[in-house]
C-alpha positions as CSV (number, residue, x, y, z in Angstrom):
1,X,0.0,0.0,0.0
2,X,1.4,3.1,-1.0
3,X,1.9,6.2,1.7
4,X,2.4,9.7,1.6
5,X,6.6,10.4,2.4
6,X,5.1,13.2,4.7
7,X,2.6,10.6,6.7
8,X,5.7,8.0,6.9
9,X,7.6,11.0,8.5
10,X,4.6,12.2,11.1
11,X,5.8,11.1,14.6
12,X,2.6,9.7,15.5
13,X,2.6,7.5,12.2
14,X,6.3,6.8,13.7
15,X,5.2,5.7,17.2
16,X,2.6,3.3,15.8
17,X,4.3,1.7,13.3
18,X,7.1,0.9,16.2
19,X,4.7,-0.5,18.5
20,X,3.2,-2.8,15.9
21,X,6.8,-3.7,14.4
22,X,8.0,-4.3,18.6
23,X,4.9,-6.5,19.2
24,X,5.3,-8.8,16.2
25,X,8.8,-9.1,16.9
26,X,8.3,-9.9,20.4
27,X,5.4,-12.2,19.8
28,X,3.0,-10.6,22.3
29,X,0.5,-8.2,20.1
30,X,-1.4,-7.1,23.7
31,X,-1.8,-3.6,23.2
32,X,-2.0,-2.7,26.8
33,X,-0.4,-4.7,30.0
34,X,-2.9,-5.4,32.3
35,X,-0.2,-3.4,34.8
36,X,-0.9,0.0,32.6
37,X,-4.5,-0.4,32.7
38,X,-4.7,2.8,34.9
39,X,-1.8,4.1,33.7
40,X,-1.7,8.0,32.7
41,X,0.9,10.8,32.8
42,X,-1.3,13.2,35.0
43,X,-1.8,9.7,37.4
44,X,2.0,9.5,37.7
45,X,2.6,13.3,38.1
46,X,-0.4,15.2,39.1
47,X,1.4,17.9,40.5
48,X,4.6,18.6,37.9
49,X,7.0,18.1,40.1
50,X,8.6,15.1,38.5
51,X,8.8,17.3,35.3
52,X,10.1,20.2,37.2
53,X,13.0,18.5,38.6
54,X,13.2,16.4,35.7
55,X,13.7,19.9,33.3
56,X,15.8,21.4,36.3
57,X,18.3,18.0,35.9
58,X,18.7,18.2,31.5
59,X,19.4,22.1,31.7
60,X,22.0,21.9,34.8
61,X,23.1,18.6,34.9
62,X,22.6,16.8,31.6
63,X,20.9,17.0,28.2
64,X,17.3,15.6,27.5
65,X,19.3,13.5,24.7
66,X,21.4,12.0,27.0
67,X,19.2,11.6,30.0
68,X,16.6,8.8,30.1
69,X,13.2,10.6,28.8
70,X,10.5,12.1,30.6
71,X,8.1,9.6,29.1
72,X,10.3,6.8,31.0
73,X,10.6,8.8,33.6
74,X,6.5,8.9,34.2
75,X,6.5,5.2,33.6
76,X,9.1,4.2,36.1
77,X,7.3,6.6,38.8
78,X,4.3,5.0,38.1
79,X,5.8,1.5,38.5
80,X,7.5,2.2,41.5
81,X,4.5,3.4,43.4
82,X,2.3,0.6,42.0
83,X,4.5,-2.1,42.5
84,X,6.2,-0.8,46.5
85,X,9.2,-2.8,45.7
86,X,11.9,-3.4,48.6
87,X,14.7,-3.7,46.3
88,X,16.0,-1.5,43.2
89,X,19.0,-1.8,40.6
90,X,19.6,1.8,38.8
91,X,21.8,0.5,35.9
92,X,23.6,4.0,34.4
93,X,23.3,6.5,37.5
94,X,21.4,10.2,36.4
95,X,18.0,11.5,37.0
96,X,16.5,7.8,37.1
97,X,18.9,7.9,40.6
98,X,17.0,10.5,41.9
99,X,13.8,9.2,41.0
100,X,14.6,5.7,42.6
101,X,15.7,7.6,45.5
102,X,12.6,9.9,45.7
103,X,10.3,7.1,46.3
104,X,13.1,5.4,48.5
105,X,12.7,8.3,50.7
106,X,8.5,8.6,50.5
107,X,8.9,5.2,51.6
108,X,11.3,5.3,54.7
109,X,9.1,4.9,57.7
110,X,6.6,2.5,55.7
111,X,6.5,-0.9,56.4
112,X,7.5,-1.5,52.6
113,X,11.0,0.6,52.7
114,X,13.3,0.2,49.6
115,X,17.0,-0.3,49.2
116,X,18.5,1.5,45.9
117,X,21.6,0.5,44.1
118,X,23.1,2.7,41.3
119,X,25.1,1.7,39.0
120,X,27.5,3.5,36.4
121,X,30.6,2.6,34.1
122,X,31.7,6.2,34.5
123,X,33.7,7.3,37.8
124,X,32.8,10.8,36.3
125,X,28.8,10.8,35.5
126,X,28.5,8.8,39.6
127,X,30.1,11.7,41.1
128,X,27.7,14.1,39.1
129,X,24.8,11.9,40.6
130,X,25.6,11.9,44.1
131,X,25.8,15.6,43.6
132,X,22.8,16.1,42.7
133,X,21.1,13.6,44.8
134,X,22.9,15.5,47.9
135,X,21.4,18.8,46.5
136,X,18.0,17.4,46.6
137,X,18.7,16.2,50.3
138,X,18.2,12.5,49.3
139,X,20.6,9.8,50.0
140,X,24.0,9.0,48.3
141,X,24.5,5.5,49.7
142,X,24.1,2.5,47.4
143,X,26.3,4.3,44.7
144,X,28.7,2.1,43.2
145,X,31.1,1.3,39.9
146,X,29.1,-1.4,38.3
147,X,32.1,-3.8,38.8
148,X,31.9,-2.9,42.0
149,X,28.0,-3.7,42.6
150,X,29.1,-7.3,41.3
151,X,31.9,-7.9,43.5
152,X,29.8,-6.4,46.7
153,X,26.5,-8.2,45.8
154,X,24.5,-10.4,48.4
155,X,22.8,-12.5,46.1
156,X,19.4,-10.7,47.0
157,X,17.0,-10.3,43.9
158,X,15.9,-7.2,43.1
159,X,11.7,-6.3,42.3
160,X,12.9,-3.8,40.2
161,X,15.8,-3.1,37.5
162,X,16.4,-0.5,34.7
163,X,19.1,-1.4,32.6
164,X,20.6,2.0,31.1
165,X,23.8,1.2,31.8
166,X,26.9,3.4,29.3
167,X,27.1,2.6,25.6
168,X,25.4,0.2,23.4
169,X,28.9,-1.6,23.5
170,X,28.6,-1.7,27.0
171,X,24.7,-2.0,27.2
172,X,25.2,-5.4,25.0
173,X,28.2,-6.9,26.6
174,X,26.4,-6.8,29.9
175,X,23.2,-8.0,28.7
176,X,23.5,-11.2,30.3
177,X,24.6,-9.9,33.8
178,X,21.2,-7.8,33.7
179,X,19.2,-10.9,33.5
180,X,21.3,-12.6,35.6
181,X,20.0,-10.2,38.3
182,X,16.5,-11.2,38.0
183,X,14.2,-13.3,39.8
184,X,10.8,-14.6,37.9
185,X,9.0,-11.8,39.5
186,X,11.8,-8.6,38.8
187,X,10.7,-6.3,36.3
188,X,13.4,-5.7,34.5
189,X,12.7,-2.4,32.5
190,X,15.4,-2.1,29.1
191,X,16.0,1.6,27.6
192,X,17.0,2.4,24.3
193,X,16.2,-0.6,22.4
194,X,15.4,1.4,19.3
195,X,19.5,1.0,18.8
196,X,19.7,-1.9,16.4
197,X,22.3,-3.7,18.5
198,X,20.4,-3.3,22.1
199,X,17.3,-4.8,20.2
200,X,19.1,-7.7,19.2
201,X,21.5,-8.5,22.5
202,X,17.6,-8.3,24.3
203,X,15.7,-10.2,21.9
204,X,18.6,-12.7,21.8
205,X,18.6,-12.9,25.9
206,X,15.2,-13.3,25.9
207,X,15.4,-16.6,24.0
208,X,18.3,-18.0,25.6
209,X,16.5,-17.0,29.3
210,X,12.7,-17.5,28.6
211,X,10.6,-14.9,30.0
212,X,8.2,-12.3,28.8
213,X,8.9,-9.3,27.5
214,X,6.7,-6.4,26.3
215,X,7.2,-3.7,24.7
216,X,6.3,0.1,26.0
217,X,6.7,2.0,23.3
218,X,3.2,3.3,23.4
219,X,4.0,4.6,26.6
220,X,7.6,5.7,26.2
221,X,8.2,6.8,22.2
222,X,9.5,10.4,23.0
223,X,10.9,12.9,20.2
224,X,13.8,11.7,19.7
225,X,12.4,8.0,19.0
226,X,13.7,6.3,22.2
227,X,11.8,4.0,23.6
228,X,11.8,0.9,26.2
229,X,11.0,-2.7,26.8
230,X,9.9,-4.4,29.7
231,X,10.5,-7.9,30.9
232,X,9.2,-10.2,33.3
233,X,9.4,-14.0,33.9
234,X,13.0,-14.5,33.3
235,X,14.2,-17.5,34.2
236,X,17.3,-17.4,35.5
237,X,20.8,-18.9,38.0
238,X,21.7,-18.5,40.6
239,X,22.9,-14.5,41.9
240,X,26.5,-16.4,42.1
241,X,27.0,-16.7,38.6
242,X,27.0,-12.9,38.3
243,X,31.2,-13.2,39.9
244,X,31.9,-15.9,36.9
245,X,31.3,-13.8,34.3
């Protein structure tokens, strides 16, 4: 069927197109996780502050380019506060830190407190995170190298786990580790899988590991056409594994 070059290039046409491609390719053609079904931006932020921080973060801080996107940013708020979980992995430390540690600290005299790890390649980008984290008043501990985290881990499973973590180099080559962090029940949440190679090294994972994974483009396509993945249901070895790699 033939299309108008200008429709092909319309960034809704763009978004929809990618969620039907994602979904074929992932074998799941659900158009809405049950988990989402009372999902909505103004849900997740009624008030603007996650924006406001999140704008204060890419103008100070970083670029909107290089942090993680405001859409994911709704979407992992949302998660967290649906989902309580005790335990967090922050793969690529930035504003998703803060965010982990913002609901960390709603949730520190609750009976469902969380622990935070964050995770970076980059001596350089960690020490710009527990900056800001200390000039928001929230806590700096749980901030490690990511071969660090490995060497130090307890073999405790996390509930939660975003994988945006350096490179695509870097984001493939660990791949496996990621996974290896999950239990069946994790939700492992994987950023940036428009890249080619990110797509693959997840789609290839997910075969090898079993497990579920759906895409969240619908809810995550921002302008410059990132998007994520989720996966669930990953069956996995043991935590010590992680120290043989």
């Amino acid at each position: 069927m033939y299309l108008p070059v200008s429709l092909k290039k319309h960034p809704q046409f763009r978004r929809v197109s990618t969620v039907l491609h994602n979904q074929l390719e992932l074998g799941n053609l659900s158009l809405r996780l049950p988990l989402f079904n009372d999902y909505t931006i103004e849900r997740a932020d009624p008030d603007h502050s996650i924006k406001t921080v999140y704008e204060e973060y890419t103008t100070s801080v970083s670029t909107p380019v290089a942090a993680i996107s405001l859409e994911l940013t709704y979407v992992i708020w949302f998660l967290l506060n649906k989902l309580r979980p005790k335990l967090t992995v922050d793969l690529g430390s930035g504003f998703s830190s803060y965010l982990f540690r913002l609901y960390q600290d709603s949730r520190k005299n609750s009976d469902d407190a969380c622990q935070v790890f964050s995770c970076d390649d980059s001596p350089f980008w960690l020490e710009h995170t527990r900056r800001f984290l200390k000039s928001k008043s929230l806590s700096v501990e749980g901030l490690f190298l990511w071969e660090e985290f490995i060497d130090k881990y307890q073999g405790r499973r996390p509930d939660l786990v975003l994988h945006d973590l350096g490179d695509p180099e870097a984001r493939v080559k660990n791949m496996s580790r990621v996974f290896d962090l999950c239990k069946a029940e994790t939700k492992l949440i994987l950023d940036d899988i428009q890249k080619p190679r990110i797509k693959q090294s997840a789609l290839e994972t997910l075969e090898q590991r079993g497990g579920c994974g759906h895409d969240l483009a619908r809810l995550t396509y921002d302008k410059f056409g990132r998007y994520a993945w989720m996966v669930d249901g990953v069956s996995n070895a043991h935590p010590e594994n992680l120290l043989e790699r």
